[in-house]
PyMOL Python script that loads the backbone (N, CA, C, O; Angstrom):
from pymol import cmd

cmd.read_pdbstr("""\
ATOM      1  N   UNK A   1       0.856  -1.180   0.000  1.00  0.00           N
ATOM      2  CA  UNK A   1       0.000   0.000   0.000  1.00  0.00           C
ATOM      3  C   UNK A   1       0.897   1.237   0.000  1.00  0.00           C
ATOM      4  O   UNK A   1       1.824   1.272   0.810  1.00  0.00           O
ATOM      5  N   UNK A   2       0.614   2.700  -1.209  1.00  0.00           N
ATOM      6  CA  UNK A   2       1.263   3.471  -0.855  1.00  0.00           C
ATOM      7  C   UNK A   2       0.067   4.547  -0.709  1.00  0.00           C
ATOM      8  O   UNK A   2      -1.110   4.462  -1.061  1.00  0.00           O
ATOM      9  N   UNK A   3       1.044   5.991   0.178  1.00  0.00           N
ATOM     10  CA  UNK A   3       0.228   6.909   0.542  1.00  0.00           C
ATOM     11  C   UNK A   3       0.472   7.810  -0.198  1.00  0.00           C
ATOM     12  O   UNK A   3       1.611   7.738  -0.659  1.00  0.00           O
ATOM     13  N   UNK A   4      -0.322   8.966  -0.651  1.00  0.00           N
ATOM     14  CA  UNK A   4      -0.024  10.320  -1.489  1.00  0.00           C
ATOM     15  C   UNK A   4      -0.650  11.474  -0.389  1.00  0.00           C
ATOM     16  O   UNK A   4      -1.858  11.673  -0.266  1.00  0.00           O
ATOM     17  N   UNK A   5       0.145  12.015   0.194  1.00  0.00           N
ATOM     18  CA  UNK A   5      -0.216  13.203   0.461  1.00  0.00           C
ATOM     19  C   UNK A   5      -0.347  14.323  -0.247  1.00  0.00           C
ATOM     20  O   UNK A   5       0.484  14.869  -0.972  1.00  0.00           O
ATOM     21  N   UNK A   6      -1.773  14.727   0.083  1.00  0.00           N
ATOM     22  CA  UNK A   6      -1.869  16.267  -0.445  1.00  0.00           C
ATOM     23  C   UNK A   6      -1.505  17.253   0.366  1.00  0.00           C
ATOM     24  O   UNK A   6      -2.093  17.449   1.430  1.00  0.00           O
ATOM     25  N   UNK A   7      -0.324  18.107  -0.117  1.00  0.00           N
ATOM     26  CA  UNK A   7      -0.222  19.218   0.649  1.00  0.00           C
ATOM     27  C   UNK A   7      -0.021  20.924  -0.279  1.00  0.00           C
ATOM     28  O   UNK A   7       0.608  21.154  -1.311  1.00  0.00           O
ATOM     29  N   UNK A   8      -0.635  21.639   0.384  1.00  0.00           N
ATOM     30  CA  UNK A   8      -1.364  22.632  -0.303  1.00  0.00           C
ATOM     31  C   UNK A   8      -0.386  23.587  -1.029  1.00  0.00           C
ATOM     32  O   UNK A   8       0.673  23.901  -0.486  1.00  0.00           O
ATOM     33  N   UNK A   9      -0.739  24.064  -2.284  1.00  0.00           N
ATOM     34  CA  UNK A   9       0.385  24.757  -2.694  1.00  0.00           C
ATOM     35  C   UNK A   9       0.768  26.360  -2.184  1.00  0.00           C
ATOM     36  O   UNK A   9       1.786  27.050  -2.242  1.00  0.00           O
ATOM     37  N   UNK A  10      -0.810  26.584  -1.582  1.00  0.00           N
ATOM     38  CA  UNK A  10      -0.381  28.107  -1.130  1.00  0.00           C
ATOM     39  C   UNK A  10      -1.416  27.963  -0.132  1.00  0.00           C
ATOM     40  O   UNK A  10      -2.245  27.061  -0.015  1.00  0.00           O
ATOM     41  N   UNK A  11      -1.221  29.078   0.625  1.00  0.00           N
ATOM     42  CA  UNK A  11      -1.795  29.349   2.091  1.00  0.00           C
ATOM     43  C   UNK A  11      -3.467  29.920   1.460  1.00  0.00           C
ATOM     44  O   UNK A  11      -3.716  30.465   0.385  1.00  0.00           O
ATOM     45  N   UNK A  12      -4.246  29.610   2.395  1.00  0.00           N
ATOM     46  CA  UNK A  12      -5.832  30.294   2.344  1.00  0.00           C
ATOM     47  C   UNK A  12      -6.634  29.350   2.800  1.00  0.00           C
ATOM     48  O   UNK A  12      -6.243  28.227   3.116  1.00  0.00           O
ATOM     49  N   UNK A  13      -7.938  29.790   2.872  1.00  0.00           N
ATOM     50  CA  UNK A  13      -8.968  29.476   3.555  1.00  0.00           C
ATOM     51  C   UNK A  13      -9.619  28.078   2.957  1.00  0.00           C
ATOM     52  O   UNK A  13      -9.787  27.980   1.741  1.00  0.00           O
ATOM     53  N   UNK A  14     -10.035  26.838   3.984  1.00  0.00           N
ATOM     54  CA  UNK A  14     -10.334  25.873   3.099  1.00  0.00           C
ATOM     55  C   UNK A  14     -11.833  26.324   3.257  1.00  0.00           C
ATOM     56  O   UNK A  14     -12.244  26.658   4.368  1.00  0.00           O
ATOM     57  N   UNK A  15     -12.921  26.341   1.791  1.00  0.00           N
ATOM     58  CA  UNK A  15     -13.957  26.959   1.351  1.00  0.00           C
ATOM     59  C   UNK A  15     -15.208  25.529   1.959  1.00  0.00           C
ATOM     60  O   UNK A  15     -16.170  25.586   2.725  1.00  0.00           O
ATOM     61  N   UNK A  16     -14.539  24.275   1.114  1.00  0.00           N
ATOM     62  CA  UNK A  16     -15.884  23.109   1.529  1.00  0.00           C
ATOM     63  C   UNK A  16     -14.880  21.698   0.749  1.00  0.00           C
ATOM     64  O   UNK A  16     -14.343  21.387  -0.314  1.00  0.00           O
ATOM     65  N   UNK A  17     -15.131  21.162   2.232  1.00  0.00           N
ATOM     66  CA  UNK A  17     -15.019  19.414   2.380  1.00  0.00           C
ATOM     67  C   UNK A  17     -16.120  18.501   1.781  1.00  0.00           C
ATOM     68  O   UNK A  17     -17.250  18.143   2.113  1.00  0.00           O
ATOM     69  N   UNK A  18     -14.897  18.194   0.286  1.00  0.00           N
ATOM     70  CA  UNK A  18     -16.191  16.939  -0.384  1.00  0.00           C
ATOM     71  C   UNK A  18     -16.240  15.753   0.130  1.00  0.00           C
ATOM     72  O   UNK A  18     -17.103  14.924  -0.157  1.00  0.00           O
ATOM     73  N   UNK A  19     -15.468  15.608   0.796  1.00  0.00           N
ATOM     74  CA  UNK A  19     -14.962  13.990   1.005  1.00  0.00           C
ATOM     75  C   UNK A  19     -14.625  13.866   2.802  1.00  0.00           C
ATOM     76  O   UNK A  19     -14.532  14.948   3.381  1.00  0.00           O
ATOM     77  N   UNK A  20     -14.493  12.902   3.439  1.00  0.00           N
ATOM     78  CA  UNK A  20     -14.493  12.191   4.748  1.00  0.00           C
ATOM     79  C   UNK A  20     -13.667  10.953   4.730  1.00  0.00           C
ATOM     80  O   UNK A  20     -13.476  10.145   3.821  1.00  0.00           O
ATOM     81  N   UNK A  21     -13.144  11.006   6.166  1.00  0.00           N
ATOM     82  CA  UNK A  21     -12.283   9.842   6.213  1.00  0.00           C
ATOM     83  C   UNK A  21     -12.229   8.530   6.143  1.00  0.00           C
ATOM     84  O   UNK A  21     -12.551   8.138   7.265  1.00  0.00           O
ATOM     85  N   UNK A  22     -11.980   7.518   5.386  1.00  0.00           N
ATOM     86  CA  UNK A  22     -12.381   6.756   5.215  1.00  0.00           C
ATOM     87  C   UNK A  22     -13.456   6.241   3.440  1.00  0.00           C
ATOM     88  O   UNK A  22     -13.963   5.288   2.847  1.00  0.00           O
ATOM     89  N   UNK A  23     -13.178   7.953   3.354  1.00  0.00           N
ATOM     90  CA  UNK A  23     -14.337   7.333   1.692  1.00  0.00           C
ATOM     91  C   UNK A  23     -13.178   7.323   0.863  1.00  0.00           C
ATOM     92  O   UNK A  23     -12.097   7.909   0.928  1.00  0.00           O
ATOM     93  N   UNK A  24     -13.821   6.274  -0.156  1.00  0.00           N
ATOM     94  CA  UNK A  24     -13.083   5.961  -1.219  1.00  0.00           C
ATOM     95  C   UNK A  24     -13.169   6.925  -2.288  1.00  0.00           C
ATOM     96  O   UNK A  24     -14.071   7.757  -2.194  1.00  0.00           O
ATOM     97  N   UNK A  25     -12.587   6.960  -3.046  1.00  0.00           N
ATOM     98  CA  UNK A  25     -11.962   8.160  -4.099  1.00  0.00           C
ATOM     99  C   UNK A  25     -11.681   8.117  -4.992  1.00  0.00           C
ATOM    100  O   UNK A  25     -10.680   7.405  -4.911  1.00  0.00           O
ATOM    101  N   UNK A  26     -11.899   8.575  -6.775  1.00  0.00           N
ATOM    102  CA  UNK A  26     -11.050   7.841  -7.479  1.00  0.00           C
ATOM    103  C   UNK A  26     -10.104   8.743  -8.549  1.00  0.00           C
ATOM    104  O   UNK A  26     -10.734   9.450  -9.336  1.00  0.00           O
ATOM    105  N   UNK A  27      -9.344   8.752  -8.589  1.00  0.00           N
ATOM    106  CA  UNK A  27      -8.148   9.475  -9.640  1.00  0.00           C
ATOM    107  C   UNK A  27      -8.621  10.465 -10.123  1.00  0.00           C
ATOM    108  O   UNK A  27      -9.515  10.161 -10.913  1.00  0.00           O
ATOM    109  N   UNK A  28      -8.435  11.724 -10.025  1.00  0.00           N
ATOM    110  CA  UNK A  28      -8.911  13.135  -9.905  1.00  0.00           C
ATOM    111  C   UNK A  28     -10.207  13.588  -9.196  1.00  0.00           C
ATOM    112  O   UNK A  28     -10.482  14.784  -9.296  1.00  0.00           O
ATOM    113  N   UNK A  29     -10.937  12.887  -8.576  1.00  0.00           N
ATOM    114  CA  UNK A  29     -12.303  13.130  -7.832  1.00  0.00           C
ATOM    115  C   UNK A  29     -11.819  14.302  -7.070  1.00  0.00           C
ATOM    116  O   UNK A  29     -10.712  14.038  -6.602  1.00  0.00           O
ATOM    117  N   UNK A  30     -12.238  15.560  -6.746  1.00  0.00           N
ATOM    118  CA  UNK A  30     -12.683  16.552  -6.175  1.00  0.00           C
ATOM    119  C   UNK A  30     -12.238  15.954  -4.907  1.00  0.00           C
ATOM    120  O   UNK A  30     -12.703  14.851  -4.619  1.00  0.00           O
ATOM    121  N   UNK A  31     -11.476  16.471  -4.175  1.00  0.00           N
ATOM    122  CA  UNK A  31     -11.445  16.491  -2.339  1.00  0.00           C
ATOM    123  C   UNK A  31     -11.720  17.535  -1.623  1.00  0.00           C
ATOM    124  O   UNK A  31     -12.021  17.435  -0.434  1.00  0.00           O
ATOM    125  N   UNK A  32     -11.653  18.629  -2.236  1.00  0.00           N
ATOM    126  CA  UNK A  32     -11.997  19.850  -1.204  1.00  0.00           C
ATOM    127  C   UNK A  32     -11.526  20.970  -1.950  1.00  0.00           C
ATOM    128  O   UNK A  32     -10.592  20.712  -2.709  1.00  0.00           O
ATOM    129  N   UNK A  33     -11.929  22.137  -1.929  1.00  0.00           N
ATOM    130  CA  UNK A  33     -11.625  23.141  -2.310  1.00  0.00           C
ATOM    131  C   UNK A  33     -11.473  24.721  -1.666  1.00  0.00           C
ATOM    132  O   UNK A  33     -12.479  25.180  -1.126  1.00  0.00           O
ATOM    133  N   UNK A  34     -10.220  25.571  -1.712  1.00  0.00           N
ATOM    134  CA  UNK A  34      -9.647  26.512  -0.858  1.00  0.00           C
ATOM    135  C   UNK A  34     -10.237  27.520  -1.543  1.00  0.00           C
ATOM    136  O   UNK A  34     -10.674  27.443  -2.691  1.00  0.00           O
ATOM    137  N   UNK A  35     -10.249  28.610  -0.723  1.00  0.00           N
ATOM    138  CA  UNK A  35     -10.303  29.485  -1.289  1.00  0.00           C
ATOM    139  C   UNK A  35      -9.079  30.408  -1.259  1.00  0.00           C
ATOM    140  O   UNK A  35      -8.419  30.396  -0.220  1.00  0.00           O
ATOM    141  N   UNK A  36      -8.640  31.307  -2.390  1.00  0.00           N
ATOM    142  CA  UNK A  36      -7.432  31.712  -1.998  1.00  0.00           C
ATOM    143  C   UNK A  36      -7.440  33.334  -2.781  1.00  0.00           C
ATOM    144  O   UNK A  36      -7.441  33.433  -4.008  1.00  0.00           O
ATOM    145  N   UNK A  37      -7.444  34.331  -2.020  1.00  0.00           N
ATOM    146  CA  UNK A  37      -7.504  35.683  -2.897  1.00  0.00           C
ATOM    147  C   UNK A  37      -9.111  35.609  -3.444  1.00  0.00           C
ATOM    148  O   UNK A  37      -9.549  36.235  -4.410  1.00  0.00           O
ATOM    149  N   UNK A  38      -9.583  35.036  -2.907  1.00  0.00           N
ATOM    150  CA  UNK A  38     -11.461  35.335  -3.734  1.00  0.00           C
ATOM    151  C   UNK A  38     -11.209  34.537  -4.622  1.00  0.00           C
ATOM    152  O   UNK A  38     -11.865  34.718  -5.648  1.00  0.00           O
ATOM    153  N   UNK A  39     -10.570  33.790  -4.633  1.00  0.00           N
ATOM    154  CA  UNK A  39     -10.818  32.690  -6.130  1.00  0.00           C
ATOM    155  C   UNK A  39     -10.436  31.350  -5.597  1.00  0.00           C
ATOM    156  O   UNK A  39      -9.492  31.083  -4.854  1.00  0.00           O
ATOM    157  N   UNK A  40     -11.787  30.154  -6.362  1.00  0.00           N
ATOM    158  CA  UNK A  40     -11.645  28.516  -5.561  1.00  0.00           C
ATOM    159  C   UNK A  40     -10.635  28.181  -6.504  1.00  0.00           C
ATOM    160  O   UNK A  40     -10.395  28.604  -7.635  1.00  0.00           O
ATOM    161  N   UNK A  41      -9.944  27.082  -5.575  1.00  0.00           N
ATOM    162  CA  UNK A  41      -8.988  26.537  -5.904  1.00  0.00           C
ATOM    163  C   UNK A  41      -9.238  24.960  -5.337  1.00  0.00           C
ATOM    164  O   UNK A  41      -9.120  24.519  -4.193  1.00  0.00           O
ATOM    165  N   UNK A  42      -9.606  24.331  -6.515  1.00  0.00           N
ATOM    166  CA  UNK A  42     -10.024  22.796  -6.158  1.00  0.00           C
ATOM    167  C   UNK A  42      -8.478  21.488  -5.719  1.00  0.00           C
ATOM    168  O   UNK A  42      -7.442  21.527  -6.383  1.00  0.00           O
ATOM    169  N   UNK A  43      -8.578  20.960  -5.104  1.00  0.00           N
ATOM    170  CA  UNK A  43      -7.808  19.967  -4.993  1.00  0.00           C
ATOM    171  C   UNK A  43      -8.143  18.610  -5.494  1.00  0.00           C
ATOM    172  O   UNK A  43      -9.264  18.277  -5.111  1.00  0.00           O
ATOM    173  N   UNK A  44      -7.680  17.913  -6.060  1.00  0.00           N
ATOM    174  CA  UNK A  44      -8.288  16.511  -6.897  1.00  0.00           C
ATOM    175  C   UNK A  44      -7.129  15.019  -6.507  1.00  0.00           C
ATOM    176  O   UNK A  44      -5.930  15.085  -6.780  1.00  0.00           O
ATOM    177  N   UNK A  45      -7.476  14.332  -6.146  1.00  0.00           N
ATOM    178  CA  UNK A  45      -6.778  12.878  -5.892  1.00  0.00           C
ATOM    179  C   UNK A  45      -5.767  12.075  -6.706  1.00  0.00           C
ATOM    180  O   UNK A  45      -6.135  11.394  -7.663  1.00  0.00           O
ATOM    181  N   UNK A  46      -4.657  12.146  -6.372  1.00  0.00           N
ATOM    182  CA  UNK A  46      -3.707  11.965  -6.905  1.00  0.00           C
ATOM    183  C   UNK A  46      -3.657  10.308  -7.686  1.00  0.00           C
ATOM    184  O   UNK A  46      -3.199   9.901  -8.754  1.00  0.00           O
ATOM    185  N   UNK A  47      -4.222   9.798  -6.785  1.00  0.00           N
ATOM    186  CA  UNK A  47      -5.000   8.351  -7.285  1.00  0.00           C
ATOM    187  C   UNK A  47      -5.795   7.882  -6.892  1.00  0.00           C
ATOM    188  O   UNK A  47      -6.252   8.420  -5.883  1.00  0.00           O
ATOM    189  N   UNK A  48      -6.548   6.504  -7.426  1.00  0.00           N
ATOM    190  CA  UNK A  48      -7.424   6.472  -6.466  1.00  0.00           C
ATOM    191  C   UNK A  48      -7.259   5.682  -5.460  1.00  0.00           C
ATOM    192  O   UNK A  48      -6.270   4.958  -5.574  1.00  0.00           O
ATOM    193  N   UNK A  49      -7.895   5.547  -4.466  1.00  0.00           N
ATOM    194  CA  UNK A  49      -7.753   4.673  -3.402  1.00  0.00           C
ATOM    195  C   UNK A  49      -8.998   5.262  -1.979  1.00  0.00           C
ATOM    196  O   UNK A  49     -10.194   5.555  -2.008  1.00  0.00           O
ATOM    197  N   UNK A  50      -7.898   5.216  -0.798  1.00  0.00           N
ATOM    198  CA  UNK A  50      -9.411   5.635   0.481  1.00  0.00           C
ATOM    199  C   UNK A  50      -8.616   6.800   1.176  1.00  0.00           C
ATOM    200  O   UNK A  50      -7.404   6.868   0.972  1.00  0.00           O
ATOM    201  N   UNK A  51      -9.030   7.416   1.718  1.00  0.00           N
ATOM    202  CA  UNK A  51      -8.763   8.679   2.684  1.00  0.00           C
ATOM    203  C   UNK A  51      -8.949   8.310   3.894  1.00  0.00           C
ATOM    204  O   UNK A  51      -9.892   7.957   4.602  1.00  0.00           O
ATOM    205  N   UNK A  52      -7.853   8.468   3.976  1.00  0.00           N
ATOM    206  CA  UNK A  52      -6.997   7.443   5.107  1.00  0.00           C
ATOM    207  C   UNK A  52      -6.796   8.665   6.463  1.00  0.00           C
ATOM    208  O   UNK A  52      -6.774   8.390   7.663  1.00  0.00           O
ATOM    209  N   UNK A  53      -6.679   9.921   5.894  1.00  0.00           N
ATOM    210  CA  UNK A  53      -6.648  11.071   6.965  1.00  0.00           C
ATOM    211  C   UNK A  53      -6.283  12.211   6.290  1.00  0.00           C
ATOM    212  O   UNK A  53      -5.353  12.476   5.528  1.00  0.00           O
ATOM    213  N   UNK A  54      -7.689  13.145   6.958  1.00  0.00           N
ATOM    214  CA  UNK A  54      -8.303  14.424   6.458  1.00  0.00           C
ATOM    215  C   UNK A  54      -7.927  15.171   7.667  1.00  0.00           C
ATOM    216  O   UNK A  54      -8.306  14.830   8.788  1.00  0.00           O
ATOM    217  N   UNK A  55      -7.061  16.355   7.400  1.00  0.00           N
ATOM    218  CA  UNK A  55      -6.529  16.872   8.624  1.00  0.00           C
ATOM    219  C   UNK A  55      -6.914  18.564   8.531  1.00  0.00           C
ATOM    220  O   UNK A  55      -6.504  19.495   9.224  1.00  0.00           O
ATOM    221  N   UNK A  56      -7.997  18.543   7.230  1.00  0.00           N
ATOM    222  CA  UNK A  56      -8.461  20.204   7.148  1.00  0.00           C
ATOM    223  C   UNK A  56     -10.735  20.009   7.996  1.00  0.00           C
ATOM    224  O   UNK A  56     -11.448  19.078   8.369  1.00  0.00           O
ATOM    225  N   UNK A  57     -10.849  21.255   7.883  1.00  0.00           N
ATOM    226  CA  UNK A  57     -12.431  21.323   7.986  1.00  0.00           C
ATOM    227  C   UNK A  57     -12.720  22.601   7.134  1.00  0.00           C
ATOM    228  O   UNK A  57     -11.862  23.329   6.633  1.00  0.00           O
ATOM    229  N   UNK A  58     -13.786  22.719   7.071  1.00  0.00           N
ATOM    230  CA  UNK A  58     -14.116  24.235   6.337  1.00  0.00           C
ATOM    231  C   UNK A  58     -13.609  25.358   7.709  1.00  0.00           C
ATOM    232  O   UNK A  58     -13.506  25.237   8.930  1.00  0.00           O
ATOM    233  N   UNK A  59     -13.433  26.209   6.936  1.00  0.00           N
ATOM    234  CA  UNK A  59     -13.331  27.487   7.518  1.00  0.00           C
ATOM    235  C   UNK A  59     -11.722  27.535   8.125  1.00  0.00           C
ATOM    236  O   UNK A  59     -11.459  28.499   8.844  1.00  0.00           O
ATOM    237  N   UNK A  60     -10.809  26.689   7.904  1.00  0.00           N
ATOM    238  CA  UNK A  60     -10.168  26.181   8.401  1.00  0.00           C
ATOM    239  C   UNK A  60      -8.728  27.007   7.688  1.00  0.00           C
ATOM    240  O   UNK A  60      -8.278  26.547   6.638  1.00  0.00           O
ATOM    241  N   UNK A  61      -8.063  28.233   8.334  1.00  0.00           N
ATOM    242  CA  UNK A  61      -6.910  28.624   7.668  1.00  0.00           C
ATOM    243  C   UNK A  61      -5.881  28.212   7.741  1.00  0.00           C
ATOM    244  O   UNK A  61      -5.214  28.054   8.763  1.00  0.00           O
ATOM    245  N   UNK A  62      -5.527  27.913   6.357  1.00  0.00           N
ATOM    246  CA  UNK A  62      -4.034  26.896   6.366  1.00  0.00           C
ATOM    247  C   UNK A  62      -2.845  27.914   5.656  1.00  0.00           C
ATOM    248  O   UNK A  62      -3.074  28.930   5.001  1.00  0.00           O
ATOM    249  N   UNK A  63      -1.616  27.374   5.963  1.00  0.00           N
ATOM    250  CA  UNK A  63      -0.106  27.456   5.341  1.00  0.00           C
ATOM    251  C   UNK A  63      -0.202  26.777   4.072  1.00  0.00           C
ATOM    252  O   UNK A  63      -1.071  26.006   3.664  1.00  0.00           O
ATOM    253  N   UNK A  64       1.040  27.283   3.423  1.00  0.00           N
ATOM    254  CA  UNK A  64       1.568  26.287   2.278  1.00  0.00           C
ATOM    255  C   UNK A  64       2.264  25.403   3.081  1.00  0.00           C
ATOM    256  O   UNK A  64       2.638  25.486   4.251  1.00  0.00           O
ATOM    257  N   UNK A  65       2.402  24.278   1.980  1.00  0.00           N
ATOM    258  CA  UNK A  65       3.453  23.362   2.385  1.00  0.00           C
ATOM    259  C   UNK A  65       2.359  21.889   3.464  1.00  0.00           C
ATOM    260  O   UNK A  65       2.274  20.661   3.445  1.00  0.00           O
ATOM    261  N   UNK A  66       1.776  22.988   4.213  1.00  0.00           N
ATOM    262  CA  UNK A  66       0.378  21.912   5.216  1.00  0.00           C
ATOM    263  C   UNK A  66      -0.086  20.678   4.337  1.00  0.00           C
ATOM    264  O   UNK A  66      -0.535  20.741   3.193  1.00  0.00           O
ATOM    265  N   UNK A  67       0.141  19.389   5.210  1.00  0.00           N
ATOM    266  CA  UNK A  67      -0.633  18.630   4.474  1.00  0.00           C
ATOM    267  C   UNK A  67      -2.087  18.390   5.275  1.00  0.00           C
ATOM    268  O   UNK A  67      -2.524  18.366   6.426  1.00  0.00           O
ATOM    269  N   UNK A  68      -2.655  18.187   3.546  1.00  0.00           N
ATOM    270  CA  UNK A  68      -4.456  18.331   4.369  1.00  0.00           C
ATOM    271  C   UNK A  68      -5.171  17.320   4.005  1.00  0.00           C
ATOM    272  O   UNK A  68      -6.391  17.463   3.931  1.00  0.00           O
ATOM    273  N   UNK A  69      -4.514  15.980   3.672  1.00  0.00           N
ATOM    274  CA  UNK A  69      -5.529  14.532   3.362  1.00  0.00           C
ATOM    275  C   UNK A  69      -4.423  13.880   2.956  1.00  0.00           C
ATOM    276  O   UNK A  69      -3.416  14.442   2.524  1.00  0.00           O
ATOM    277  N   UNK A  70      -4.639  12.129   3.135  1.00  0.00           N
ATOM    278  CA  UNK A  70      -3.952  11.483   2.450  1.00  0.00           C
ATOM    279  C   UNK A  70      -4.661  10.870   1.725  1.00  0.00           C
ATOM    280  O   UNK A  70      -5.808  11.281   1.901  1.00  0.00           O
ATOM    281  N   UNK A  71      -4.627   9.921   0.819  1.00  0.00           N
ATOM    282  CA  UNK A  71      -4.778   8.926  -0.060  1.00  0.00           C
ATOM    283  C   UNK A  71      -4.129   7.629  -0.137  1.00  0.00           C
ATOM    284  O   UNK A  71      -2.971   7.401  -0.485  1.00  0.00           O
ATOM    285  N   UNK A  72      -4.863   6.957   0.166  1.00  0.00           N
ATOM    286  CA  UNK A  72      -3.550   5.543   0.433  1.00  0.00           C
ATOM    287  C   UNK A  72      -4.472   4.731  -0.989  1.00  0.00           C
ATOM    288  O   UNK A  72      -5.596   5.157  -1.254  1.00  0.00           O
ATOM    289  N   UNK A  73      -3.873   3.584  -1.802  1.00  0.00           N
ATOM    290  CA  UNK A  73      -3.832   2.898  -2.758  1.00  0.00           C
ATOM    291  C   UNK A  73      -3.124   1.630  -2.552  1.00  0.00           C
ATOM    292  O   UNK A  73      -1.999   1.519  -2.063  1.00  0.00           O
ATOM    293  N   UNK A  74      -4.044   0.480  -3.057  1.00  0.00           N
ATOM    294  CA  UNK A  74      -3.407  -0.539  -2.778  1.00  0.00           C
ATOM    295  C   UNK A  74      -2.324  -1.160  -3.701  1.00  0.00           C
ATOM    296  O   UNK A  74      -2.191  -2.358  -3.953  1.00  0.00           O
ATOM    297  N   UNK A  75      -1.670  -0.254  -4.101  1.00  0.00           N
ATOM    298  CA  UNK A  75      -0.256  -0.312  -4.847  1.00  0.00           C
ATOM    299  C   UNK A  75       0.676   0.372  -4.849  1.00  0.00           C
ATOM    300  O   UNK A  75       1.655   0.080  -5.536  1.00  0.00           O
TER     301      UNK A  75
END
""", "prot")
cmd.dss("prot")
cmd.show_as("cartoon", "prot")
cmd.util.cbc("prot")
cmd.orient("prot")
């Protein structure tokens, strides 16, 4: 099993949580989207697999660099 962390490319506000821990996911599916400067900025799944740990909520101001979900895959 490997893991893909998402971690954010720039700092701002996370806008709305599509996804929960534990749901399955599949290769670009929508995970959540920031808002950053007044403009959304979607995040999408690096592969597919389950979300293994979601470490953002809405309203939730983040850093760059923060990781804010993983993705684990059974390969």
């Amino acid at each position: 099993m490997s893991e893909h962390k998402i971690e954010l490319e720039t700092g701002g506000t996370v806008w709305k949580v599509l996804v929960k821990q534990g749901d399955t996911v599949a290769d670009g599916q929508e995970l959540f989207i920031m808002e950053v400067m007044k403009m959304e900025v979607p995040y999408t799944a690096p592969a597919s697999g389950v979300v293994t740990a979601l470490n953002i909520a809405e309203g939730d101001v983040m850093q760059e660099g923060q990781t804010a979900a993983t993705v684990a895959t059974g390969s």
